[in-house]
N, C-alpha and C positions, 0 to 999 in steps of 0.2 A: 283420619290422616288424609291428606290432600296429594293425592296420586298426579294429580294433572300441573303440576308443576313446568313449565319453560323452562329453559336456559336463556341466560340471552343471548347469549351467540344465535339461537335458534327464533328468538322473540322479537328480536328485533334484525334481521336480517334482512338485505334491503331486499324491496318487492318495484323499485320501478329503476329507469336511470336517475331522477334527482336524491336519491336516496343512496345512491353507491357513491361510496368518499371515496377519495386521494385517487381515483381513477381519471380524474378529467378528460386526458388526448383519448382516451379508449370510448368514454361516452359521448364526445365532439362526433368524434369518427363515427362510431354505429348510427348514432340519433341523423347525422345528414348523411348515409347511404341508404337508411330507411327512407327517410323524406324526399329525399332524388329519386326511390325505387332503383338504386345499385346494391342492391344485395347480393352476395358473391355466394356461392352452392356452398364451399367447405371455411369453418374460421378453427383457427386453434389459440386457447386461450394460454399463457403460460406464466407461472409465477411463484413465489414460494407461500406453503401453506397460508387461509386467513387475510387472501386480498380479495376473494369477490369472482373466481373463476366461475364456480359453477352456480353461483347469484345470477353474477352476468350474464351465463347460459341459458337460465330461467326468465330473466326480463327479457333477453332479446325473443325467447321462447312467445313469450305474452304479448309483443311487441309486433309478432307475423300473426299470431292468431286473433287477438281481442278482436271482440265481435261488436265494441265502440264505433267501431270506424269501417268501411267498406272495402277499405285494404289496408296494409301494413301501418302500422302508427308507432313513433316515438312517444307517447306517452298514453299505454294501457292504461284503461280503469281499475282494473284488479279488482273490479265487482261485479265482471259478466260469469255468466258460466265456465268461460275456455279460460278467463285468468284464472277465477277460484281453482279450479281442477291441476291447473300449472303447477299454484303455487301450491299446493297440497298432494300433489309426486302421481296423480291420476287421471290426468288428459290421456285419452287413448292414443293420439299424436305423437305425441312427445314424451319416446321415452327414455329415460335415464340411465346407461349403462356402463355397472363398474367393472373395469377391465382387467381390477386385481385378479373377480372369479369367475370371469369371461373370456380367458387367454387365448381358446384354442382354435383354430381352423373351423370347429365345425359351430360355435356359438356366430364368428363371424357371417360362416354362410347362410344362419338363419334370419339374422339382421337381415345381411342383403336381401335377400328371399323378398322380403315383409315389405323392402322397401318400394318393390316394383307396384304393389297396390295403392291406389289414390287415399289421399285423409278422410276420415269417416267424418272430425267434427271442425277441422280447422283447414285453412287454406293450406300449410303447410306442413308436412312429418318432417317433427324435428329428432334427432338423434344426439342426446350428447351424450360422451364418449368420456364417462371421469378414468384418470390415471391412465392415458393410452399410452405410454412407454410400454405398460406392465404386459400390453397383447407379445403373443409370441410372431417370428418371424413369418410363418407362414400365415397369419391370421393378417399384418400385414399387409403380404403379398394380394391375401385376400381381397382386400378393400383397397388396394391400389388403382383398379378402372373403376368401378363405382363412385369410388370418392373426386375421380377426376372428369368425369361424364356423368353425375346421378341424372334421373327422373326431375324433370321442372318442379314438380312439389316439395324435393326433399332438401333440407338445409341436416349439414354436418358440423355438431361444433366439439370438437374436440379440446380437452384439460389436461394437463399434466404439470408434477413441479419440475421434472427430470430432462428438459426438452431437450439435451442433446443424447437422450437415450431412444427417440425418434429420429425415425430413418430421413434420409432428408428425400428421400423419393417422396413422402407423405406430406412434411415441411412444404414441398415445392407446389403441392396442388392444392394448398389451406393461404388463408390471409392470417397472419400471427402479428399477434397483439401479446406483448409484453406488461403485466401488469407490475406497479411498480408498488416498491415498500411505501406504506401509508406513512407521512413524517409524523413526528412526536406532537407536535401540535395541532394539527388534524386530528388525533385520536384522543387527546386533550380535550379539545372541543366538544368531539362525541362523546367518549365517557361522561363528559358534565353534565349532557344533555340525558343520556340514559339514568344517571342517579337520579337526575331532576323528574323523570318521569315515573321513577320507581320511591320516588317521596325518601330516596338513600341520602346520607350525609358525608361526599365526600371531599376531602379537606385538597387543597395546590397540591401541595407534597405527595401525597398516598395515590393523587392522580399522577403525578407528573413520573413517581417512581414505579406505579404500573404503563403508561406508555414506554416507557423506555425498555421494562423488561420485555413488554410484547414485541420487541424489535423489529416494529413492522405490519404485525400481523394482527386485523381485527380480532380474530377470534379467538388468537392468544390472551387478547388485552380482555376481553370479556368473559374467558373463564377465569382469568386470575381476576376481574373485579366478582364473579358471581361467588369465586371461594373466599374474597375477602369479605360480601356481606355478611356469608353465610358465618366467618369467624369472630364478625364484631356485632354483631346481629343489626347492622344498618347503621352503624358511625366507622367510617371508614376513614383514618388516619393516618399520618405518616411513619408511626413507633409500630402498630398494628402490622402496617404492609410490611415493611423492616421485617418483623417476625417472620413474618409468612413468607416471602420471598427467603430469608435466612442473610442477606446482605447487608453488611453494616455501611452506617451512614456515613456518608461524604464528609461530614467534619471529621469520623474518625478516620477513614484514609486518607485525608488530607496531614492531618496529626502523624498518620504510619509514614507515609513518604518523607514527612521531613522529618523525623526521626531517624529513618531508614538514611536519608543524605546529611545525616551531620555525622555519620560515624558510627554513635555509641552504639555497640552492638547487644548489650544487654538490655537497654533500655527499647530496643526495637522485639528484640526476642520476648519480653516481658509484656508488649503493648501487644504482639500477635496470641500469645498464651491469654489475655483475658478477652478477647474479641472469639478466640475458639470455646472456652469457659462459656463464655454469654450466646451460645447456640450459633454461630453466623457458619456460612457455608464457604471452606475456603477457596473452592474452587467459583466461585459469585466473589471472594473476596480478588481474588486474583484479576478476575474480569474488571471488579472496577479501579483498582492498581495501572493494570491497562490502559484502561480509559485517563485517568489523570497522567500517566506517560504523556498518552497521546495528546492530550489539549497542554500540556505543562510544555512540551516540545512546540506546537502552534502556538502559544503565547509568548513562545522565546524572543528576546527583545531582536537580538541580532537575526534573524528571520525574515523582519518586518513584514510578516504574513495578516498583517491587518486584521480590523474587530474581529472580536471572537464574543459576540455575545449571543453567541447562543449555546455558546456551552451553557452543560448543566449544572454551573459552582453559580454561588451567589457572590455578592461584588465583595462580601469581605475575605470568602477562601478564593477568588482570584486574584487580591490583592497580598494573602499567602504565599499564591502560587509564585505571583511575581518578585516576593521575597526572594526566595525560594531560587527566582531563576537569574536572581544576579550573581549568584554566588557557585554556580556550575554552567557549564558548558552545556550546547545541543549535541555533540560528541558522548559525555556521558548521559543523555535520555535514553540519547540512539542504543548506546552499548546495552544500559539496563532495559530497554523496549526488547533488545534481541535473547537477553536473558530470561525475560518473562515470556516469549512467545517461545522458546527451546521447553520452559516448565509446563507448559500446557498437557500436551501428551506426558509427561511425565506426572502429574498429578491424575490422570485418566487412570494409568496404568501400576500407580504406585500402591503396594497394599496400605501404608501408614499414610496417609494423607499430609497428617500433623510432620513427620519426620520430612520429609517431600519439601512442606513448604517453608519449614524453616532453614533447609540446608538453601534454598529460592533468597531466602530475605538475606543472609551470609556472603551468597555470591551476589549479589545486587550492591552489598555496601562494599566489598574488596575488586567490585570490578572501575566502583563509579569513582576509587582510586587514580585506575590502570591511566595513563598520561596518553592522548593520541600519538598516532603514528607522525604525524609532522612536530608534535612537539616531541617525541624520542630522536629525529631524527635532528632535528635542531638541537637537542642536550648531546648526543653523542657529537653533533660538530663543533660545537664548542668546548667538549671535551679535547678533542682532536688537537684543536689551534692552539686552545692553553697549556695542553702536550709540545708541541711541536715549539711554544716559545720557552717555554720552561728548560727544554733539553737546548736549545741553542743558549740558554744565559744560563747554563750548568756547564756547557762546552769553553762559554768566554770566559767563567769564573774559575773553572782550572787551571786557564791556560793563564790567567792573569798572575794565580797564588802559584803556578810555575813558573819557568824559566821563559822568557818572553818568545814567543812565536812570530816566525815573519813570514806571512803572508805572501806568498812565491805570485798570487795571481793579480795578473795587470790586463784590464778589462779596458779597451779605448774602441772596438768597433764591434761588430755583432759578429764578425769571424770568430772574434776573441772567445768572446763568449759561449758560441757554437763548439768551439774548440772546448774550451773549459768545462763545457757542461760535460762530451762527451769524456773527458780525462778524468772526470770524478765520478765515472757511471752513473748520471744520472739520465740512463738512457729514456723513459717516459717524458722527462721534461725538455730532453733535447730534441726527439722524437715530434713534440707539437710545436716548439718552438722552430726546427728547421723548416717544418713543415707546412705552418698558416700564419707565423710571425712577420710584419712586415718593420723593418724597423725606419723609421726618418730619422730620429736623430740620437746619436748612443756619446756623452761624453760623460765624465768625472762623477759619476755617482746620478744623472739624470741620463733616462731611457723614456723616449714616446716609440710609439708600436701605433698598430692595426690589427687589432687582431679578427681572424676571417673567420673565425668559430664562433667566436664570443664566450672562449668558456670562464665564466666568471670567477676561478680559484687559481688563474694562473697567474693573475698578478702576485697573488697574495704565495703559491710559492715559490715564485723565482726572486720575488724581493725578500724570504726567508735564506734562501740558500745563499745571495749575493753577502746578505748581512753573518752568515757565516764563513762564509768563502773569503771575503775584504777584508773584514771587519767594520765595516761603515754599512751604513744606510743608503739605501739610493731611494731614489723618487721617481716611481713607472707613472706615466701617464698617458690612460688611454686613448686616441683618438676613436671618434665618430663614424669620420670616413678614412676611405683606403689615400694611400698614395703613389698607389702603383706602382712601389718598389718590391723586387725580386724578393723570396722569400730565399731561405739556406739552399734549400735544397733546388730551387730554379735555375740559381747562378749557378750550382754545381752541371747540373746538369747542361748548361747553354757552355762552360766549360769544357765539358766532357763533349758535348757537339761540334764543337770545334778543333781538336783537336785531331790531326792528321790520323793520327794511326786507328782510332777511334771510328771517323767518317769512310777508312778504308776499310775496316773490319765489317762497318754495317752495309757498305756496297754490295758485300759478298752475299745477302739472304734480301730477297723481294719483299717488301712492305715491312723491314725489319724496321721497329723504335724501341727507345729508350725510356721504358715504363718505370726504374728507381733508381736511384741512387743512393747506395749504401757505404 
């Protein structure tokens, strides 16, 4: 039996900078502060698990020592003495410390201690520092002047995924580098090259569906290829990975979703019961539900959020999607994107899983019903108005199949009016009209105005009330601009300032005016 087996995450692991992917600004940066000799005493590398932090710590490690070159180099041999030993965790130099079971005050004082002595085999003692959140405060505190004044030989590079669990006193005396998620086709790329060298057979699909689960993260991506060899004994497919991941394929959630948006609610519940049948994980099923939300909403026509080709559907389930997307609004994506990310935590937490996410699939097709809030509010006004006509020709049609009615009100100038409004309490509508109506010209059924608000329902009910009030129709029409005629309530008021007994009353109180008229 063959004990000495690799990983590859561990096998193929990069050993220089051209070898470390999807990092580019990180190795620009180091490789010309090598080269210029600006090497700065403390670096903190930061990033989520499987991008190359503590890789990166190792080459730049090999990168002050290699005994290639007379001093510092961007590109180690990785065949002297000081690389081998590097890369193999046993340079006396450089050493490696995990801060998960190094937390306390007194491991730090040892460090420091150790650092004051010069390197035995390399220019430099290097110190990196994996998981340094995990130190406790006073271990810290500890490293607070060292790390901000060390010894000319000692470089500090400190890892962590946690970084805002670093104190920023520590932040402020490090040069931080943010490593960034590796894209899907960068890991693409690698994967292909790694099968190619391990004589593996793996097919687009089984790759493309392993960079995507590794989201980001080399080393993600390389144990779930090293467990898909290990499951297919070296044909690596895309039915295979499916298995193994537990995720069903994008035709069939393409198939759930418009299922799920036509309605039929059995025919949805039935397609989820044989996708659980067939081993798929629904909380993976959920995720990529998700995901087709989220590109079905960026493919939305009204959007016009431009190509999307690098979604992960091929041209004929985007041509689905866009089925799909004529026939519903971005309103309901949105609604159902807020109902699947509310189901999250509830499938984490839920003992039945299966119960969970079919009560998920129920509220998805009765929410993708629900009508937006400007279309409800547009249905209630036009409820309103065909209310409000209805009862005025219920009103005329009484009074018709009764005894004739004669219309007491004679409307010939905007007093009248004013008058009329307030005699039929319709104190709101006489309220804005004495108040920001300007009228130019009021005869026989035709009224032009100014109105100084602009409120756009008031034509429509003073010409309701006029047509119950007359019996006739008039014709309002708005003007554009003012005409700098008095409003009701100005003339009242320029009346009442005029008025002797009025002007003697307000003599009687210093800076007294006349703020209404009621």
């Amino acid at each position: 039996m063959d004990t000495n087996y690799t990983v590859l995450a561990r096998k193929y692991r990069s050993q220089d900078f051209k070898s470390l992917i999807g990092q580019d600004v990180l190795v620009k940066t180091l490789t010309t502060a090598i080269e210029t000799s600006r090497i700065a005493h403390a670096y903190i590398f930061t990033g989520i698990r499987g991008t190359g932090k503590t890789s990166t710590a190792r080459i730049f490690a090999k990168a002050l020592n290699c005994l290639s070159s007379d001093r510092a180099t961007a590109s180690p041999c990785g065949t002297c003495e000081n690389c081998r030993a590097i890369a193999a965790g046993q340079h006396i130099d450089v050493m490696e410390i995990d801060a998960a079971s190094h937390t306390g005050v007194d491991n730090m004082r040892d460090i420091l201690d150790a650092a004051q002595y010069r390197p035995t085999n390399g220019r430099y003692k290097v110190y990196i520092i994996d998981e340094v959140h995990m130190l406790s405060t006073s271990a810290f505190n500890a490293l607070l002047k060292t790390l901000e004044e060390p010894p000319a030989h000692v470089i500090f590079i400190l890892a962590t995924t946690e970084i805002r669990k670093v104190p920023v006193t520590i932040l402020s005396r490090c040069q931080r580098f943010d490593l960034a998620r590796v894209s899907i086709e960068t890991l693409k790329k690698h994967f292909a090259w790694i099968a190619q060298q391990e004589n593996i057979e793996l097919t687009d699909g089984a790759n493309d569906l392993l960079a995507r689960a590794a989201d980001g993260s080399v080393r993600d991506g390389l144990s779930l290829l090293d467990q898909a060899i290990a499951q297919t004994g070296g044909h690596v497919d895309e039915a295979a990975t499916l298995d193994m991941l537990k995720r069903a394929d994008r035709v069939v959630v393409v198939d759930l979703m418009k299922t799920i948006l036509s309605g039929d609610v059995a025919a949805a519940l039935d397609k989820v019961d044989s996708i659980y049948n067939n081993g798929a994980d629904l909380s993976m099923l959920l995720t990529d539900m998700m995901e087709w939300t989220h590109w079905a909403t960026r493919m939305h026509p009204s959007l016009n959020a431009g190509a999307v080709t690098n979604s992960p559907y091929t041209a004929d389930q985007r041509e689905q999607i866009a089925n799909i997307n004529s026939r519903i609004t971005v309103n309901t994506l949105s609604r159902i994107w807020q109902v699947m990310v509310a189901a999250v935590p509830e499938m984490q937490a839920a003992g039945n899983q299966k119960q969970c996410f079919d009560m998920l699939i129920i509220r998805c097709m009765h929410i993708a019903d629900i009508p937006s809030v400007p279309e409800l509010l547009k249905q209630q006004e036009s409820e309103n108005r065909a209310r409000s006509v209805k009862n005025i020709l219920a009103d005329r049609m009484s009074n018709t199949s009764s005894e004739p009615v004669v219309k007491t009100l004679s409307i010939t100038c905007a007093a009248d009016l004013g008058t009329a409004l307030q005699s039929t309490k319709e104190i709101l509508l006489y309220s804005y009209f004495s108040s920001n109506i300007e009228i130019s010209e009021l005869s026989d059924g035709v009224i032009k105005y100014f109105d100084r608000k602009g409120d756009g329902d008031f034509a429509h009910k003073l010409s309701a009330w006029l047509l119950d009030k007359t019996g006739k129709t008039w014709t309002l029409t708005k003007l554009t601009e003012s005409t700098h005629t008095q409003t009701m309530s100005e003339q009242k008021q320029e009346e009442l300032e005029s008025d002797p007994l009025v002007a003697s009353a307000m003599s009687l109180f210093e800076d007294a005016e006349i703020v209404g008229v009621k």
